[in-house]
VOPAGU-2260 file (C-alpha; in pm, 1 decimal, decimal comma):
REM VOPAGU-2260
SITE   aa  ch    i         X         Y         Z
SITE  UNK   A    0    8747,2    9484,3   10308,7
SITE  UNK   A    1    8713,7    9318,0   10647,8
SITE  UNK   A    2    8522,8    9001,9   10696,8
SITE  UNK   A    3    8555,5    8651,9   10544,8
SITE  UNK   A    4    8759,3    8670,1   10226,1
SITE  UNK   A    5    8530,8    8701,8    9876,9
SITE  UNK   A    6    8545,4    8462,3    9587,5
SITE  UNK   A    7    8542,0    8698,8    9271,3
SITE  UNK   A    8    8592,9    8500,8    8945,2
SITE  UNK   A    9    8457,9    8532,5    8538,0
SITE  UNK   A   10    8258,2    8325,7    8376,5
SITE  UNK   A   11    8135,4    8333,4    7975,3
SITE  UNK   A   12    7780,5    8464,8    7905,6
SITE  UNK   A   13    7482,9    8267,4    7910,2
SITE  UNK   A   14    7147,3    8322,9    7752,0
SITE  UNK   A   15    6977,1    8612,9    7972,0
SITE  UNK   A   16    7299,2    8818,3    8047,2
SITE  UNK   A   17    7230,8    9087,3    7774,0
SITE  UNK   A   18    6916,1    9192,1    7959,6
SITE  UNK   A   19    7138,9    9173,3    8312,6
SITE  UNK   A   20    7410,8    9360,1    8138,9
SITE  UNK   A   21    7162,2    9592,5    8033,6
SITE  UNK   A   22    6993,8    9664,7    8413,1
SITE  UNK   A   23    7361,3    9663,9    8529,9
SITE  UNK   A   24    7463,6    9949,7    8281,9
SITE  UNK   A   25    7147,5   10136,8    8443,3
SITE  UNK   A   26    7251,8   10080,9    8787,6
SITE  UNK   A   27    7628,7   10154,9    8751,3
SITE  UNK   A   28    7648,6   10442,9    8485,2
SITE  UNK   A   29    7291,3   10566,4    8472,6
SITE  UNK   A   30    7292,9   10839,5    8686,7
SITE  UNK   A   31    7606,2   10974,5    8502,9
SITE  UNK   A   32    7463,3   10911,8    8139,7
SITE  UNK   A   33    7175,7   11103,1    8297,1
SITE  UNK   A   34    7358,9   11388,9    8411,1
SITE  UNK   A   35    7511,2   11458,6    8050,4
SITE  UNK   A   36    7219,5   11334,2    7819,1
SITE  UNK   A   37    6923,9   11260,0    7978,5
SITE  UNK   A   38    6840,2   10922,0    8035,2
SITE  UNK   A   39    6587,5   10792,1    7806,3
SITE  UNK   A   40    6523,5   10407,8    7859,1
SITE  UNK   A   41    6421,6   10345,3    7473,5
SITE  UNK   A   42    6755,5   10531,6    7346,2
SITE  UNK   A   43    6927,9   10319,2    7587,4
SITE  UNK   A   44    6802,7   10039,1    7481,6
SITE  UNK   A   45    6904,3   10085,7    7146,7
SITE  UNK   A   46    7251,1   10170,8    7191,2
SITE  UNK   A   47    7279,6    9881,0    7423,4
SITE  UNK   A   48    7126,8    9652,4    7129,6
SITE  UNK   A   49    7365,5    9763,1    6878,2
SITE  UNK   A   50    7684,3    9854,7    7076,4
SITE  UNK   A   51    7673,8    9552,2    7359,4
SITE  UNK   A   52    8026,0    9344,4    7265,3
SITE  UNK   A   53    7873,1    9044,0    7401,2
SITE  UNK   A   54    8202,1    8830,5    7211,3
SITE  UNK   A   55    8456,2    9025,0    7464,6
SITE  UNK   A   56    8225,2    9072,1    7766,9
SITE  UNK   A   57    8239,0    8839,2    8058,0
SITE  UNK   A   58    8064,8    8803,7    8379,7
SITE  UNK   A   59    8211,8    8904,9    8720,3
SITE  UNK   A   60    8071,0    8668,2    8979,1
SITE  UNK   A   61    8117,0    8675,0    9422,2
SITE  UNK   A   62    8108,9    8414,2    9556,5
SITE  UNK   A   63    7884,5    8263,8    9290,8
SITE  UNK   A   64    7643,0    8558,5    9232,2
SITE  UNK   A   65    7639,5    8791,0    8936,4
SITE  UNK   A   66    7791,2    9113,4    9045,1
SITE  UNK   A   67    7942,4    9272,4    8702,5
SITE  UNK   A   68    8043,4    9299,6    8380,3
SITE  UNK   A   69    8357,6    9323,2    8217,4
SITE  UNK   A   70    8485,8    9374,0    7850,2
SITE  UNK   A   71    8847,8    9348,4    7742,6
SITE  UNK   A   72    8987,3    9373,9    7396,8
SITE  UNK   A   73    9299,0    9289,0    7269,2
SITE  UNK   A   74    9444,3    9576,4    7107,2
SITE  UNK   A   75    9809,5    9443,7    6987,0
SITE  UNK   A   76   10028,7    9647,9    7177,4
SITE  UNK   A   77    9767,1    9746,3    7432,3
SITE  UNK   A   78    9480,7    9600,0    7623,7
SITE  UNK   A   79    9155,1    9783,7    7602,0
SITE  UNK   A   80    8941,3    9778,1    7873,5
SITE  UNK   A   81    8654,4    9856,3    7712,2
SITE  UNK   A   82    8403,7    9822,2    8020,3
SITE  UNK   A   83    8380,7    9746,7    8355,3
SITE  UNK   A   84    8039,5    9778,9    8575,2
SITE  UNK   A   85    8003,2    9653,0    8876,0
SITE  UNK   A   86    7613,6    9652,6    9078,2
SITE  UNK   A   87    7654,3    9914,4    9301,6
SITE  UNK   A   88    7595,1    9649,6    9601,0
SITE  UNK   A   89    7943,9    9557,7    9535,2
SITE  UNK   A   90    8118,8    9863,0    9463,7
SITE  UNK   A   91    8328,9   10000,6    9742,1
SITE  UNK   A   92    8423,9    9631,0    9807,2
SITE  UNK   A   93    8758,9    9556,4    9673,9
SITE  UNK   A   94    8619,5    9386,3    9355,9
SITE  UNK   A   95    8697,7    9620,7    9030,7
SITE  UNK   A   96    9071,7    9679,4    9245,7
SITE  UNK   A   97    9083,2    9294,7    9245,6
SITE  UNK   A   98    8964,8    9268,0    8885,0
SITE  UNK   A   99    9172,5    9563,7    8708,9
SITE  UNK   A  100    9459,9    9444,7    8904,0
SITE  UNK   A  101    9465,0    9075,6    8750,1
SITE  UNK   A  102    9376,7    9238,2    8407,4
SITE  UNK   A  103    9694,7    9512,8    8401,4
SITE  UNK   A  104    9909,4    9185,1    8567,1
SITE  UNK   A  105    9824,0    8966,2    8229,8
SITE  UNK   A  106    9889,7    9240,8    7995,9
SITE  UNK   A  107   10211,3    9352,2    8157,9
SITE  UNK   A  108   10271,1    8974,5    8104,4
SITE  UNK   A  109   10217,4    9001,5    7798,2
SITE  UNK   A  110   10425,1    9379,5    7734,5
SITE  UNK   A  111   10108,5    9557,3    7680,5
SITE  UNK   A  112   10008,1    9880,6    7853,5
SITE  UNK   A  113    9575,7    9920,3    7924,5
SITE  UNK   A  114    9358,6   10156,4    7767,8
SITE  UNK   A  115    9045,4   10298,5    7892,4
SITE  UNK   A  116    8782,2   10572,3    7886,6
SITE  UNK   A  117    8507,8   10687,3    8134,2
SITE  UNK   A  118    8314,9   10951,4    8123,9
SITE  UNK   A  119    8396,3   11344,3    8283,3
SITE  UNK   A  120    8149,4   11370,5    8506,9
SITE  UNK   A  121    8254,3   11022,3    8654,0
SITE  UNK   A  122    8514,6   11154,7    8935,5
SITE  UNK   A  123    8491,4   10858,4    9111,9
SITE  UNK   A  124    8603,0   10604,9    8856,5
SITE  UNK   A  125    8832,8   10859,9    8717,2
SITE  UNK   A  126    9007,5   10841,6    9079,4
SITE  UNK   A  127    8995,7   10471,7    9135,2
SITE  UNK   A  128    9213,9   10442,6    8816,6
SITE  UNK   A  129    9438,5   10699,4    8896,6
SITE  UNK   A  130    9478,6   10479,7    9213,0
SITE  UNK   A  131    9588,2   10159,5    9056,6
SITE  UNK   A  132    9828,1   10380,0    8870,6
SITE  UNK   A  133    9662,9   10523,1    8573,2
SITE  UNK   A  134    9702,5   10830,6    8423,8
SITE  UNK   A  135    9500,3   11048,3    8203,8
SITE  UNK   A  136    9610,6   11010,5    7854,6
SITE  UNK   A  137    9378,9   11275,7    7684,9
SITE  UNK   A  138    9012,5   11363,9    7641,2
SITE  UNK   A  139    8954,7   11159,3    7274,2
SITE  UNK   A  140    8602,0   11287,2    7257,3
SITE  UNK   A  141    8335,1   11529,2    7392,2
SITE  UNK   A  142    8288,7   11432,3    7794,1
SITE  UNK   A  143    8526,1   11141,7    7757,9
SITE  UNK   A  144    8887,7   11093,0    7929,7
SITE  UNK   A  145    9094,6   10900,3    7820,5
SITE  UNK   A  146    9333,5   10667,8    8086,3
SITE  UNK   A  147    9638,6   10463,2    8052,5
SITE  UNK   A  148    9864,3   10205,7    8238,4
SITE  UNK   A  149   10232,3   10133,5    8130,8
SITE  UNK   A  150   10334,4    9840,0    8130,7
SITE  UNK   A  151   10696,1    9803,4    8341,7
């Protein structure tokens, strides 16, 4: 990550976010949902309608600009990290590293280990967890993994 150093911060969601949320989901995860279902924009649409957790979801912002989303629930004994998308403009970046880092820090604060899932054909996210320490807890449902931290 060379270069001058980049301000990445959360903010709450605003009134127009759903629809960003929405084009981000495309951008970041689209060509995956496409490779196991078929991407079909009204389907999408739908799911995104009823399924968007808009009460747990926050913004990821550099330097001021909208580059992500990010949903985190608290799940007693364990953080769930229930989404993270990131524009592909900023991937590769340092940014989700950054941001998963600060949200396994707080929960190991707080004794709690964090859950996630991605999806099987999604290597790459599958080995960027497995880089900050993850590891694969089980395959819950069809084309899902399932990934955990442990808190120390």
């Amino acid at each position: 990550m060379g270069g001058k150093q980049q301000q990445v911060a959360l903010r709450r969601l605003k009134p127009g976010d759903d629809e960003f949320c929405f084009q981000l989901h495309r951008s970041a995860l689209g060509e995956y949902v496409d490779a196991i279902w078929g991407w079909d924009e009204p389907a999408q649409r739908a799911y995104h309608e009823t399924h968007f957790d808009a009460a747990h979801t926050q913004i990821i912002t550099v330097d001021g600009h909208d580059a992500g989303a990010l949903t985190v629930l608290d799940g007693g004994t364990e953080a769930v990290l229930g989404l993270i998308e990131l524009d592909p403009v900023y991937q590769c970046r340092g940014i989700g590293g950054h941001v998963v880092k600060a949200l396994v820090a707080e929960a190991a604060s707080r004794g709690q280990d964090v859950v996630l899932e991605v999806l099987d054909v999604n290597t790459r996210a599958k080995a960027f967890y497995e880089r900050l320490g993850f590891v694969e807890a089980g395959r819950p449902r069809e084309h899902k993994i399932a990934l955990r931290y442990t808190a120390p």
